[in-house]
C-alpha positions in Angstrom: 113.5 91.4 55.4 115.8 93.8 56.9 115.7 96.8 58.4 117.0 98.9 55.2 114.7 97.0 52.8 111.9 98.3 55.2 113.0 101.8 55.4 113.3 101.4 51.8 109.8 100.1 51.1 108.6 103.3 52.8 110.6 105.8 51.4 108.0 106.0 47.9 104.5 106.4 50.1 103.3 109.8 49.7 101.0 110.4 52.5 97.7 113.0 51.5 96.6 115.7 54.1 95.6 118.9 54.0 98.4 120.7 52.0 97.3 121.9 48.3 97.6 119.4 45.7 100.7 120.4 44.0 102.7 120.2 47.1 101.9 116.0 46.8 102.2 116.3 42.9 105.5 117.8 43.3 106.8 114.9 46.3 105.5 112.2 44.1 107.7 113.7 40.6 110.8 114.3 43.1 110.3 110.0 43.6 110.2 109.4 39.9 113.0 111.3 39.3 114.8 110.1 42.1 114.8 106.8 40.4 111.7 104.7 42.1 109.7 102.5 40.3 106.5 102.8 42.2 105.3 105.4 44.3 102.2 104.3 46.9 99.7 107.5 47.5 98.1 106.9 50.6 94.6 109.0 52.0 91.8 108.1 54.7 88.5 110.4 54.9 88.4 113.7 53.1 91.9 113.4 51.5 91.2 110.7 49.2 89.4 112.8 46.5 92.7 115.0 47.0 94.9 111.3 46.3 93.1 110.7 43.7 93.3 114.2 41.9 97.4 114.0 42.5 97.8 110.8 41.0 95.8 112.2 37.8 98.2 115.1 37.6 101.2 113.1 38.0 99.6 111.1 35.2 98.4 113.5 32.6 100.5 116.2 33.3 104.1 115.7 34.4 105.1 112.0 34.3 103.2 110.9 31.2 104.8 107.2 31.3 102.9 106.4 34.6 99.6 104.2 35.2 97.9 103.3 38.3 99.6 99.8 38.6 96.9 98.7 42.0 94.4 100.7 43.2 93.4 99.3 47.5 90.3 100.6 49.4 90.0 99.5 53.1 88.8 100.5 56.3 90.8 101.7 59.1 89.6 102.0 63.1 91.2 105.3 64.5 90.3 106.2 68.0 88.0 109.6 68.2 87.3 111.7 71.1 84.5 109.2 71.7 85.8 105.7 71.1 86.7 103.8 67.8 85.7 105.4 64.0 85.8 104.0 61.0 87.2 105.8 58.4 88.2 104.7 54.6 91.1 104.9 53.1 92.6 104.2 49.8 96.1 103.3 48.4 97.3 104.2 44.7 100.3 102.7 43.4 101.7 104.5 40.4 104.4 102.0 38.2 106.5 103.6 35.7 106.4 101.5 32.3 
């Protein structure tokens, strides 16, 4: 694989922080429309109630010809202030049809 395939790969992941949900909503749509297939929603922690919550309001409200194509929970190691954490994270891929 080379290096433009790679950037391309990453261009439709929508990473979930602390923003308000519509700010995502609104980066996921602006993929759609720009033409990608799938768009990957990533969260870890507290944020993945909030990825979950986009990827219903891309769903029912603005891109009605989307579905949760693979849904990926994990666990990933970050280093705290006092050594290693774990902390979950999740990864929703939305497919158009």
């Amino acid at each position: 694989m080379d290096e433009t395939e790679t950037m391309k790969k990453e261009d439709n992941v929508v990473f979930i922080g602390k923003k308000g949900i519509m700010a995502y909503v609104l980066a996921v749509v602006t993929q759609f429309n720009d033409g990608e297939k799938n768009v990957v929603i990533k969260a870890r922690g507290r944020a993945i109630s909030r990825a979950v919550d986009v990827a219903e309001v891309v769903r029912q409200k603005f891109v009605t010809d989307v579905d949760a194509s693979d849904i990926k929970i994990s666990t990933e190691e970050i280093q705290g202030d006092e050594g290693p954490i774990k902390v979950s994270a999740i990864e929703i891929t939305l497919s158009k049809q």
